[in-house]
Gaussian input, Z-matrix of N, CA and C with variables (Angstrom, degrees):
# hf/3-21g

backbone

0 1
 N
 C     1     B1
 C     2     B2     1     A1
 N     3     B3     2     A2     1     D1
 C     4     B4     3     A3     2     D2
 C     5     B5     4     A4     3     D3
 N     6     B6     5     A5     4     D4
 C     7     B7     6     A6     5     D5
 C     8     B8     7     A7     6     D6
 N     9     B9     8     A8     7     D7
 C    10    B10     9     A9     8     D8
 C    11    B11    10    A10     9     D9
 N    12    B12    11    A11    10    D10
 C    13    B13    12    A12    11    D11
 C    14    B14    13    A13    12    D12
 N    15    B15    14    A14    13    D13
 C    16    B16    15    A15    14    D14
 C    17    B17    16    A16    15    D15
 N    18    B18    17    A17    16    D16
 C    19    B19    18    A18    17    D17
 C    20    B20    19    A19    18    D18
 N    21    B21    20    A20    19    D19
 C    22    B22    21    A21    20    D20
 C    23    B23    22    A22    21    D21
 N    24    B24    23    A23    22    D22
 C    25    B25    24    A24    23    D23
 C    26    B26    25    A25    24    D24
 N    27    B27    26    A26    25    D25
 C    28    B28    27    A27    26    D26
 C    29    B29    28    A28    27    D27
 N    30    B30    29    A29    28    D28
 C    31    B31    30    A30    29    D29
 C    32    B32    31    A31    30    D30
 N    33    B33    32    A32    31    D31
 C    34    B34    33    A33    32    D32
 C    35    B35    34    A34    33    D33
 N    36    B36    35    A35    34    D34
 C    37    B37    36    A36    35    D35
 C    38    B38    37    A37    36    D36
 N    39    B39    38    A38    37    D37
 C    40    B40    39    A39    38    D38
 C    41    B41    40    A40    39    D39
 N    42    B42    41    A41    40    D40
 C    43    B43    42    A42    41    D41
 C    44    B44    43    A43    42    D42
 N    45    B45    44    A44    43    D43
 C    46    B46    45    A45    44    D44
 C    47    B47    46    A46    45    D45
 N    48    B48    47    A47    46    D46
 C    49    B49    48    A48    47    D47
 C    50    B50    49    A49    48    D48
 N    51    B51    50    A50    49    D49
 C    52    B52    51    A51    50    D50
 C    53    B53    52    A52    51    D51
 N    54    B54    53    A53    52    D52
 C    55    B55    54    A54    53    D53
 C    56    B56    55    A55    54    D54
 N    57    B57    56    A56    55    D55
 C    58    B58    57    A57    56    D56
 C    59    B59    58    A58    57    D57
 N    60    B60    59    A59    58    D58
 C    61    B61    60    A60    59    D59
 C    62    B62    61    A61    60    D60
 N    63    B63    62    A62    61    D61
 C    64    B64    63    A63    62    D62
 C    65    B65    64    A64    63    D63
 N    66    B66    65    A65    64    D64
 C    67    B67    66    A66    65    D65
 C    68    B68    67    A67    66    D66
 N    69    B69    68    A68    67    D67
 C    70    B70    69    A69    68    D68
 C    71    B71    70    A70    69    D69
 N    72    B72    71    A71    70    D70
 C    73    B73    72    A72    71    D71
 C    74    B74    73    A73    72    D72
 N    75    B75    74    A74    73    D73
 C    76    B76    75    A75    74    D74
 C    77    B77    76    A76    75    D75
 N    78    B78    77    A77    76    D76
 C    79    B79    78    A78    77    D77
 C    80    B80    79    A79    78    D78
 N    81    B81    80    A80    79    D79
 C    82    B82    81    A81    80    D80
 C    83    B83    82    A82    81    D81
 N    84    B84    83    A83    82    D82
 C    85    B85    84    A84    83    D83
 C    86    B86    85    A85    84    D84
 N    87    B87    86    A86    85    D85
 C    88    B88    87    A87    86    D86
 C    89    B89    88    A88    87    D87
 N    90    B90    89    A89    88    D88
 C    91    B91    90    A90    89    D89
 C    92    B92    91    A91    90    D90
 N    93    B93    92    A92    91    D91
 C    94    B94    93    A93    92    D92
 C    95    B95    94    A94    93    D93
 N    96    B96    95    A95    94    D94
 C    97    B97    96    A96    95    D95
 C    98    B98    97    A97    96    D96
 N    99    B99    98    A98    97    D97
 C   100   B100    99    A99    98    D98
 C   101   B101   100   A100    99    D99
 N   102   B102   101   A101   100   D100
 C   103   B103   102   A102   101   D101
 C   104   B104   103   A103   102   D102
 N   105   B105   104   A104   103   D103
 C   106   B106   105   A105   104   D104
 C   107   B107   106   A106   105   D105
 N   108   B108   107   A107   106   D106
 C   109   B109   108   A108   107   D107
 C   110   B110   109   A109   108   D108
 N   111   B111   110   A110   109   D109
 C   112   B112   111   A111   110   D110
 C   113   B113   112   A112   111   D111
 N   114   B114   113   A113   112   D112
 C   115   B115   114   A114   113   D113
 C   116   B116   115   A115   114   D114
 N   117   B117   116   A116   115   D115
 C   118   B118   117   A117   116   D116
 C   119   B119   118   A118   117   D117
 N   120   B120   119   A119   118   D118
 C   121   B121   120   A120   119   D119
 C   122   B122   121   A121   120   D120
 N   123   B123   122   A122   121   D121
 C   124   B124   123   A123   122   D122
 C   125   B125   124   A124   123   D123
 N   126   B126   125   A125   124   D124
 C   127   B127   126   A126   125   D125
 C   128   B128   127   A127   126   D126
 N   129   B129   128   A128   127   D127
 C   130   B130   129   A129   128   D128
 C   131   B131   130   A130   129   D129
 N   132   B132   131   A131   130   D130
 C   133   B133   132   A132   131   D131
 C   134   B134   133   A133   132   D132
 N   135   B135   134   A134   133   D133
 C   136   B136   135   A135   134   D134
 C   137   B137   136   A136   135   D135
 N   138   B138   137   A137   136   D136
 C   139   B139   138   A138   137   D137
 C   140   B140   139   A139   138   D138
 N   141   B141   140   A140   139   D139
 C   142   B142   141   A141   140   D140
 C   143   B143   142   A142   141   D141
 N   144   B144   143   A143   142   D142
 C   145   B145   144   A144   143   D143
 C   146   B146   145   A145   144   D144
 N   147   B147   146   A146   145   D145
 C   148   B148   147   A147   146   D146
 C   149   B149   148   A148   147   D147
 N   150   B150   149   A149   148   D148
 C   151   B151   150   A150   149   D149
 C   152   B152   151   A151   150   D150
 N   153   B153   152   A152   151   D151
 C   154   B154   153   A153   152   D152
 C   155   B155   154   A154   153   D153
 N   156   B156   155   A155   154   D154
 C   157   B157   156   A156   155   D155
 C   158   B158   157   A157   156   D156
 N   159   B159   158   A158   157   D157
 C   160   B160   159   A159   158   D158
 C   161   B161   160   A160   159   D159
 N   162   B162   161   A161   160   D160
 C   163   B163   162   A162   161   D161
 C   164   B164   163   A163   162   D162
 N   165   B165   164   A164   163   D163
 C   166   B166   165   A165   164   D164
 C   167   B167   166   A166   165   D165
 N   168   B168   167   A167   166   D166
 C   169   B169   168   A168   167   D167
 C   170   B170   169   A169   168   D168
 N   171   B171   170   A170   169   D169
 C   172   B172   171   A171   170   D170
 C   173   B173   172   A172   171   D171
 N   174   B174   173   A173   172   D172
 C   175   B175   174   A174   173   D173
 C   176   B176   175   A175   174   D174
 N   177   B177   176   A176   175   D175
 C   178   B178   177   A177   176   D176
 C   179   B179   178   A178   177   D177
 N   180   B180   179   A179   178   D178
 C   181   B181   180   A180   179   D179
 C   182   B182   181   A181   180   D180
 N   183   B183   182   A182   181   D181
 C   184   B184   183   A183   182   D182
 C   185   B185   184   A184   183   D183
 N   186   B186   185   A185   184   D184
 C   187   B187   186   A186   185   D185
 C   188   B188   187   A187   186   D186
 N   189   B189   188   A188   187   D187
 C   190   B190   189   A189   188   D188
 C   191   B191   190   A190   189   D189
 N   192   B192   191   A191   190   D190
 C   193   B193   192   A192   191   D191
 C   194   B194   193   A193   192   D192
 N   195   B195   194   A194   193   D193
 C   196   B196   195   A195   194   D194
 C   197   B197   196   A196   195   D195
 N   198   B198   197   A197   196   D196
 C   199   B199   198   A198   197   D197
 C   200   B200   199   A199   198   D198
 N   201   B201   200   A200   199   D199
 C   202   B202   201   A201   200   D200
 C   203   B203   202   A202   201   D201
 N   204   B204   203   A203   202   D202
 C   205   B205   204   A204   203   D203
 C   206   B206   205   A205   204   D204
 N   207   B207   206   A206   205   D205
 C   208   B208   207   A207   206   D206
 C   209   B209   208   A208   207   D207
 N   210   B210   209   A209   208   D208
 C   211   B211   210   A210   209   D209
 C   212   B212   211   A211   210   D210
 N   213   B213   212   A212   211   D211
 C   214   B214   213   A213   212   D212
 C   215   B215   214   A214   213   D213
 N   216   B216   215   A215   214   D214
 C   217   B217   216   A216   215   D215
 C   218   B218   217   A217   216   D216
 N   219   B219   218   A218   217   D217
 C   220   B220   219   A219   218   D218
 C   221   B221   220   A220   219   D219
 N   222   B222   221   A221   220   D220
 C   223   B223   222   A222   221   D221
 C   224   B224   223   A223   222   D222
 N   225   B225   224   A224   223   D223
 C   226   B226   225   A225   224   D224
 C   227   B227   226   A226   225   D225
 N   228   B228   227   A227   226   D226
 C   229   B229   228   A228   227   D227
 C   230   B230   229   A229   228   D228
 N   231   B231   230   A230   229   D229
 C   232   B232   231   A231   230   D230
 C   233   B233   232   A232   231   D231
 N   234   B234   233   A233   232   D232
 C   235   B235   234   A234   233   D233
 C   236   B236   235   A235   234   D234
 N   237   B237   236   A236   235   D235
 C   238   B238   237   A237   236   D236
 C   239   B239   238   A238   237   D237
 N   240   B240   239   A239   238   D238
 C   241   B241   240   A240   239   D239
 C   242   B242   241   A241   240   D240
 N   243   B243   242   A242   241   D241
 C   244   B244   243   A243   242   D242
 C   245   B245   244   A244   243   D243
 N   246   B246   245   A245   244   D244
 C   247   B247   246   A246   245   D245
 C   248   B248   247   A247   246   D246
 N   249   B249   248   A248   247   D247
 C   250   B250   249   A249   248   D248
 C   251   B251   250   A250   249   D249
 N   252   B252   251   A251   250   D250
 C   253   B253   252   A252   251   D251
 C   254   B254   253   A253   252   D252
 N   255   B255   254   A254   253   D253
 C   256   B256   255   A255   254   D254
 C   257   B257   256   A256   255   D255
 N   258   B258   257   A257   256   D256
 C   259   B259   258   A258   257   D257
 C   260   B260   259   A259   258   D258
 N   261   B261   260   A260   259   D259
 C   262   B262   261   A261   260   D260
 C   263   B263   262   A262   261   D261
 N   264   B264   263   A263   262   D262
 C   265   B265   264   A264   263   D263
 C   266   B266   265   A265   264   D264
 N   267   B267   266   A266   265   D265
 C   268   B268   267   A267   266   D266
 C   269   B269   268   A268   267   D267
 N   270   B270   269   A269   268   D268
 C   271   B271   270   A270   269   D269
 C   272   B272   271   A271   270   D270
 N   273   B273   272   A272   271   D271
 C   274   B274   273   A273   272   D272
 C   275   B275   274   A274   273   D273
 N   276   B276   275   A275   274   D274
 C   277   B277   276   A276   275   D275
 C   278   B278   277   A277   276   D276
 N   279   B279   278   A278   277   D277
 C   280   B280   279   A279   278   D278
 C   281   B281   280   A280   279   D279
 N   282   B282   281   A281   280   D280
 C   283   B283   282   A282   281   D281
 C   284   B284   283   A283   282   D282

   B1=1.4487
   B2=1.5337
   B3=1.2423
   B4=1.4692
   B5=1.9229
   B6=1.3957
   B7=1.8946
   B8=1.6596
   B9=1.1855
   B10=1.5662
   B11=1.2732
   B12=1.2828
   B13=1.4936
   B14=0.5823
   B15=1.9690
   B16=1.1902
   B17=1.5852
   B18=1.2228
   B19=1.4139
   B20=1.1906
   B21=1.7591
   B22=1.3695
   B23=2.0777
   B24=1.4847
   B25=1.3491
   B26=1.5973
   B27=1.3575
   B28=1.8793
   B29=1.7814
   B30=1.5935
   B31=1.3073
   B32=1.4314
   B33=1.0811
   B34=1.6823
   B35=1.2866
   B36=1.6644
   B37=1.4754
   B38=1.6384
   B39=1.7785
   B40=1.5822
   B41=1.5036
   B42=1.6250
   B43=1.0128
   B44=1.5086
   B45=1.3101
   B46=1.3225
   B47=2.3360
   B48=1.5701
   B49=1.5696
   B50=1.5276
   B51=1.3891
   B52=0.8416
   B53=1.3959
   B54=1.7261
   B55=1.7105
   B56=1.5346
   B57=1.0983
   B58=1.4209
   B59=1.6241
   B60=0.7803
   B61=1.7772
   B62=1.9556
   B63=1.2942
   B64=1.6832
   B65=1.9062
   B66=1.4439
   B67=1.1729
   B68=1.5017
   B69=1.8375
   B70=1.3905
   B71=1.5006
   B72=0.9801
   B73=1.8509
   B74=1.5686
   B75=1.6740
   B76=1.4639
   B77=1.7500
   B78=1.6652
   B79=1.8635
   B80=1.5153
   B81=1.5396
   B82=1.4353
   B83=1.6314
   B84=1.0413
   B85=1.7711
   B86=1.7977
   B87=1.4471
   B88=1.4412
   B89=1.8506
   B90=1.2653
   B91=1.6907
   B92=1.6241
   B93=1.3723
   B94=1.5182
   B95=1.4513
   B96=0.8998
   B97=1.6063
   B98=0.8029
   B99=1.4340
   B100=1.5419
   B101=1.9660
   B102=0.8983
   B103=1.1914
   B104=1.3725
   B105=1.1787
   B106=1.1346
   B107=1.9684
   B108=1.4400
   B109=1.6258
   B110=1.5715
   B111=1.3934
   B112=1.5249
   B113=1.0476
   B114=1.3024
   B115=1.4586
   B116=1.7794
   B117=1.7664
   B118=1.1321
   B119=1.8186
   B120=1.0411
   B121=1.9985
   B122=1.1898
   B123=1.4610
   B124=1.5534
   B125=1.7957
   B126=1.1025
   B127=2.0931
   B128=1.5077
   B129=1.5159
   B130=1.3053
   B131=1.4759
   B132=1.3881
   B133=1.5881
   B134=1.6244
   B135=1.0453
   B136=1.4143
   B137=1.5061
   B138=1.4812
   B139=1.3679
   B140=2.2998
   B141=1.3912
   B142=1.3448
   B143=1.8219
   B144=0.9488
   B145=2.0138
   B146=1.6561
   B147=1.5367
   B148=1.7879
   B149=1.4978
   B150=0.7732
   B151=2.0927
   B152=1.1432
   B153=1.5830
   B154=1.1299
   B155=1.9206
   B156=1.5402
   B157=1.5860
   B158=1.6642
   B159=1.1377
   B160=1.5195
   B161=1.3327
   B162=1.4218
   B163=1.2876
   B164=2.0518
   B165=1.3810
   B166=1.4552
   B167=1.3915
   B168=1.7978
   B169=1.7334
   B170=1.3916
   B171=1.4469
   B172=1.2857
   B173=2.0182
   B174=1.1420
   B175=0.9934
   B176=1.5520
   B177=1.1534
   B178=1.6167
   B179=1.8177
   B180=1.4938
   B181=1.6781
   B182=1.4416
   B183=1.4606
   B184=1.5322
   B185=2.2066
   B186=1.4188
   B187=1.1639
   B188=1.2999
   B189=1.2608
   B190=0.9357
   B191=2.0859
   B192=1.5919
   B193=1.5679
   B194=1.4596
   B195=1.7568
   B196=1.2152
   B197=1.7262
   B198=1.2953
   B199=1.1696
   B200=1.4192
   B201=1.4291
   B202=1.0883
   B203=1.7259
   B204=1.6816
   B205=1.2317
   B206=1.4554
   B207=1.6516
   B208=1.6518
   B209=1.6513
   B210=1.1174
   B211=1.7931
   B212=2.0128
   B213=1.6604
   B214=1.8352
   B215=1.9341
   B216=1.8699
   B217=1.8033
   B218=1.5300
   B219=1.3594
   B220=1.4305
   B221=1.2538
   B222=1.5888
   B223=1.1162
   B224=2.0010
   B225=1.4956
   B226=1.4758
   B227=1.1358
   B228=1.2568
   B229=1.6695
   B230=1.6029
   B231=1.7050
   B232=1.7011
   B233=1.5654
   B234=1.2129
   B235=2.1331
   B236=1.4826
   B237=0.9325
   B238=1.6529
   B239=1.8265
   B240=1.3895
   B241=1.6656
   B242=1.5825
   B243=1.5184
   B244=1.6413
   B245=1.4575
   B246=0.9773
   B247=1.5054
   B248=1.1779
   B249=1.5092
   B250=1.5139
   B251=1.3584
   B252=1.5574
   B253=1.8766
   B254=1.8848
   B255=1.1600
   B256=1.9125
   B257=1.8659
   B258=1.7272
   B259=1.5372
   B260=2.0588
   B261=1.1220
   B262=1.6594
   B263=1.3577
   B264=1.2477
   B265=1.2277
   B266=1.7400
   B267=1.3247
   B268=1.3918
   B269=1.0781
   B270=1.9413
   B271=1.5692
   B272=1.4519
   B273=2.0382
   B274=1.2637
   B275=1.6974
   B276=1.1951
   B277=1.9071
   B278=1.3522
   B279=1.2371
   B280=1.8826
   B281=1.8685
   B282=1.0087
   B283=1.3591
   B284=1.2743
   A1=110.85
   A2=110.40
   A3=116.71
   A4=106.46
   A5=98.52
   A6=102.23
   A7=108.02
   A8=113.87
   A9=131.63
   A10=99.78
   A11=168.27
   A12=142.19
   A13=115.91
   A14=159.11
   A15=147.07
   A16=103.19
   A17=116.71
   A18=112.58
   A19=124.02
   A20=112.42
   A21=113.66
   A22=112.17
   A23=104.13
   A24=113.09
   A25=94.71
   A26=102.17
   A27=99.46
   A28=103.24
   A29=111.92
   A30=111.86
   A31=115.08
   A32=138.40
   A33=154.14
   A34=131.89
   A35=108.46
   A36=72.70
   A37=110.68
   A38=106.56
   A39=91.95
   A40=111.27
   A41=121.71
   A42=126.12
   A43=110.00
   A44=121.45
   A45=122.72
   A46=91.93
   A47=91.62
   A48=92.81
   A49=104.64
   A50=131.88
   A51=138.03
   A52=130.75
   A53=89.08
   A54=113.15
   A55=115.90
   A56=111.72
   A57=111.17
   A58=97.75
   A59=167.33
   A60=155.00
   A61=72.97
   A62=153.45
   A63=149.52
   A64=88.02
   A65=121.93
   A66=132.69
   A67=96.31
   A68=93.93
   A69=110.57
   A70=120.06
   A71=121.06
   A72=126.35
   A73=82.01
   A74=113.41
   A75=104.92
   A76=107.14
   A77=97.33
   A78=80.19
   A79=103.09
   A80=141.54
   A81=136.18
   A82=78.67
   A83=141.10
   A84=134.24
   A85=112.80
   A86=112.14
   A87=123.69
   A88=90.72
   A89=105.07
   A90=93.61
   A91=133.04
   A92=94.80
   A93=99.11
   A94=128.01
   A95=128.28
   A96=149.25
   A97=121.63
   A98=140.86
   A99=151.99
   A100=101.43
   A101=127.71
   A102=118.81
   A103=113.42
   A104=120.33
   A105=110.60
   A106=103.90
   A107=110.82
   A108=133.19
   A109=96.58
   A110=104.72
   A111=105.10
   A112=121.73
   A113=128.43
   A114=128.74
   A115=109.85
   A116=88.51
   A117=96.87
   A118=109.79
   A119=114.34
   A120=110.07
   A121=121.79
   A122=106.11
   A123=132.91
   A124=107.79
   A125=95.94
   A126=96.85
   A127=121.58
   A128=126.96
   A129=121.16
   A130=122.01
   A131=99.16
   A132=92.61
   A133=120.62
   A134=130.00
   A135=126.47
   A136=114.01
   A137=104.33
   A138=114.39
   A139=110.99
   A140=76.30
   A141=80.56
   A142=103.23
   A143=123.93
   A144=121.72
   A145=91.42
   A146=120.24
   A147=131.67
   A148=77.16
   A149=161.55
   A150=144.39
   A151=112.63
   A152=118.91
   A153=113.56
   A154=140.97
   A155=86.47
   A156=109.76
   A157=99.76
   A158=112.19
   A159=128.32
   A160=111.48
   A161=106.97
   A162=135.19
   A163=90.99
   A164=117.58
   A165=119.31
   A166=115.97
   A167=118.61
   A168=110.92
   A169=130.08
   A170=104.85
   A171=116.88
   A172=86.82
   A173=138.97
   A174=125.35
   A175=141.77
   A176=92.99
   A177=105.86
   A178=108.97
   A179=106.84
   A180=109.85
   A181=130.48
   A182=103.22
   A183=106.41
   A184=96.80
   A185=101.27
   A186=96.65
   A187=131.26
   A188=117.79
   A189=115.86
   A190=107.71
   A191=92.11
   A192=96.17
   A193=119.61
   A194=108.82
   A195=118.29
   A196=123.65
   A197=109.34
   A198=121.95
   A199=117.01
   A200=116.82
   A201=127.73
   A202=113.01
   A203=110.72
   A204=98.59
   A205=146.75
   A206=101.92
   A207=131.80
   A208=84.38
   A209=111.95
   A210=125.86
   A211=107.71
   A212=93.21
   A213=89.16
   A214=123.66
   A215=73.63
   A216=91.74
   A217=114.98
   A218=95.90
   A219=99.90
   A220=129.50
   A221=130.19
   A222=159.01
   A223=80.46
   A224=120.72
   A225=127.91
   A226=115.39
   A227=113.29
   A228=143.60
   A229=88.40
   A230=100.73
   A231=88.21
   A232=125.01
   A233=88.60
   A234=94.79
   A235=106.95
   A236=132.33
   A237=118.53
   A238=81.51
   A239=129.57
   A240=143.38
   A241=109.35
   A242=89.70
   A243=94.99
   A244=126.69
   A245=110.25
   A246=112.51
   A247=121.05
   A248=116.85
   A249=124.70
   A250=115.39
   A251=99.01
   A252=104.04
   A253=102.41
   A254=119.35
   A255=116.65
   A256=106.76
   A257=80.42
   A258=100.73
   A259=95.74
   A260=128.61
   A261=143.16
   A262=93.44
   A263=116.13
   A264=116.65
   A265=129.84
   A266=100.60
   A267=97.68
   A268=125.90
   A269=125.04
   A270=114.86
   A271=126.32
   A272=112.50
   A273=101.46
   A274=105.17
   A275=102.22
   A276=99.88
   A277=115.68
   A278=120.16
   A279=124.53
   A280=77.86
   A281=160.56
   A282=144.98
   A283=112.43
   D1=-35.01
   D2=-168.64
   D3=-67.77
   D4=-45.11
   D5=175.80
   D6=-50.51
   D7=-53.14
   D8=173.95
   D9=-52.52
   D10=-88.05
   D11=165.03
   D12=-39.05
   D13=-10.65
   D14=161.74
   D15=100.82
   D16=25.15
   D17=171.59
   D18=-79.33
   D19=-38.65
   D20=176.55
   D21=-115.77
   D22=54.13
   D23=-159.27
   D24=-79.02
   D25=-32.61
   D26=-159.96
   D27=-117.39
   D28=38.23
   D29=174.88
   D30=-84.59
   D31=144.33
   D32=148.19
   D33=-101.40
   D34=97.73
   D35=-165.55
   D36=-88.01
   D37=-143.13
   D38=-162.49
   D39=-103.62
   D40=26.85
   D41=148.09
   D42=-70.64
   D43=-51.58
   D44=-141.33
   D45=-75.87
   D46=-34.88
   D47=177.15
   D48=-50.05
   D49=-63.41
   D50=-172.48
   D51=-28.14
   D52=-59.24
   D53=160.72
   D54=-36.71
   D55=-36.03
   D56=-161.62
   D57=-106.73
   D58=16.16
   D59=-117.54
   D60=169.63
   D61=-24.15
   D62=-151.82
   D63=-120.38
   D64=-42.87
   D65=-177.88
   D66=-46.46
   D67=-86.05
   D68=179.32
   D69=-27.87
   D70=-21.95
   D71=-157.16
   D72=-86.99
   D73=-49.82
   D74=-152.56
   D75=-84.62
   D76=-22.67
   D77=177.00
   D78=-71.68
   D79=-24.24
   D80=-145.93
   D81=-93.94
   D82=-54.56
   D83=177.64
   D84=-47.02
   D85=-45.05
   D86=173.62
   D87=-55.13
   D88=-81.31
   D89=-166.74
   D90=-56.14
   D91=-27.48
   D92=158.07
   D93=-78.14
   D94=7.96
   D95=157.25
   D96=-109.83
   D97=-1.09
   D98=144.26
   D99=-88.96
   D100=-19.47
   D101=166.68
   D102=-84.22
   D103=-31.37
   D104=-156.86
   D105=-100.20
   D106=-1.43
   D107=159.06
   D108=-56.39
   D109=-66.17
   D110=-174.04
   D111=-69.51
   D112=-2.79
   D113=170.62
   D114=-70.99
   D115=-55.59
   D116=-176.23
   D117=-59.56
   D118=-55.28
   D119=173.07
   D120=-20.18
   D121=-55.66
   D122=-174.26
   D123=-66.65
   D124=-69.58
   D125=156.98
   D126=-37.85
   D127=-47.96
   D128=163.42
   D129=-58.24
   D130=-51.27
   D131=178.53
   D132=-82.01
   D133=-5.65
   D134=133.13
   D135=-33.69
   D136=-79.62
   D137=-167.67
   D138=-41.02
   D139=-55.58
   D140=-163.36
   D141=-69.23
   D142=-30.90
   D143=170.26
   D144=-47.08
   D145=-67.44
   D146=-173.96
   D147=-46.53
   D148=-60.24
   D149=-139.19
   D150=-104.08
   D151=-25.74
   D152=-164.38
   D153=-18.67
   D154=-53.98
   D155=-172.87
   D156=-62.94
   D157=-53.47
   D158=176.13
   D159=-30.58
   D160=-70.78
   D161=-142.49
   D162=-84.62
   D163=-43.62
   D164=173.93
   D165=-68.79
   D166=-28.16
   D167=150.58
   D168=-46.39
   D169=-50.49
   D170=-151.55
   D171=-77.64
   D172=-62.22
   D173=166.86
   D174=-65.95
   D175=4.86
   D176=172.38
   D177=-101.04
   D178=-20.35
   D179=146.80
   D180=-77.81
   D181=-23.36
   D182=-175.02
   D183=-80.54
   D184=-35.02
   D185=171.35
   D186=-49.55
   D187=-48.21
   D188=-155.68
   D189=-92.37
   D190=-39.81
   D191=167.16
   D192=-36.50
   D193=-49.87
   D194=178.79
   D195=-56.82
   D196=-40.02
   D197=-175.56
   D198=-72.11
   D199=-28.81
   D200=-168.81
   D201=-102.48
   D202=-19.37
   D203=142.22
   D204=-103.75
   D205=13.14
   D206=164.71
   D207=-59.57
   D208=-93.02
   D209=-161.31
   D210=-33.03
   D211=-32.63
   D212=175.14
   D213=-61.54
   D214=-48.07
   D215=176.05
   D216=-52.45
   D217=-66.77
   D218=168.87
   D219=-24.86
   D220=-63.26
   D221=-116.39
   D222=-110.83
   D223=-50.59
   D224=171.10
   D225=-41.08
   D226=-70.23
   D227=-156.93
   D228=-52.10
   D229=-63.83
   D230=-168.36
   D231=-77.77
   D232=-22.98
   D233=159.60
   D234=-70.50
   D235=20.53
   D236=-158.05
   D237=-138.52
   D238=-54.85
   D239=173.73
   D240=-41.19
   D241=-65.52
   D242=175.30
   D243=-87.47
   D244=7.79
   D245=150.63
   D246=-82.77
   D247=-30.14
   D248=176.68
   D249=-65.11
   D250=-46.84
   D251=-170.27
   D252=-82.07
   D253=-30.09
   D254=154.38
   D255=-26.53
   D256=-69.84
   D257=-148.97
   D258=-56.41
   D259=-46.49
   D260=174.10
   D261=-45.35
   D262=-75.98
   D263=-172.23
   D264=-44.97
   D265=-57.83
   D266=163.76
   D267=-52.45
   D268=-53.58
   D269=172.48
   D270=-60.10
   D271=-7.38
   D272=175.95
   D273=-95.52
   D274=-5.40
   D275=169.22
   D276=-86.61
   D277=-23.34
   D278=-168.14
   D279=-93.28
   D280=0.46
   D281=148.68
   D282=-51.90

């Protein structure tokens, strides 16, 4: 009855404060953990501009090692296949 005259129109109680003051906590933690992402971004790419030259050796050897023993493997596997299907073939023709 009391809301219906407008006595208790603009009450809160101290759950509902709570709600709001527990909200706040979690967006100010959300943005301070999104700031502090970009801190960290900004620190890597520092770091890594300071390394650059370094850092484009060291993988421009790993590149190429890799590549060059991709093309060996490779180069096995299928000398190694077709020698197999030769070798089948012939013992199923000399039958």
């Amino acid at each position: 009855m009391n809301w219906i005259k407008g006595n208790d129109a603009m009450v809160v109680n101290k759950a509902q404060e709570a709600s709001v003051l527990n909200d706040l906590k979690v967006y100010i933690f959300i943005f301070a953990g999104f700031i502090l992402f970009l801190a960290i971004l900004v620190f890597v790419a520092v770091i890594c501009r300071k390394f650059a030259e370094k850092v484009s050796k060291v993988f421009g050897n790993m590149k190429s090692r890799v590549f060059y023993n991709d093309i060996i493997e490779t180069l096995d596997i299928t000398y190694l296949q077709v020698t197999m299907t030769v070798g089948t073939q012939f013992s199923i023709w000399l039958q």
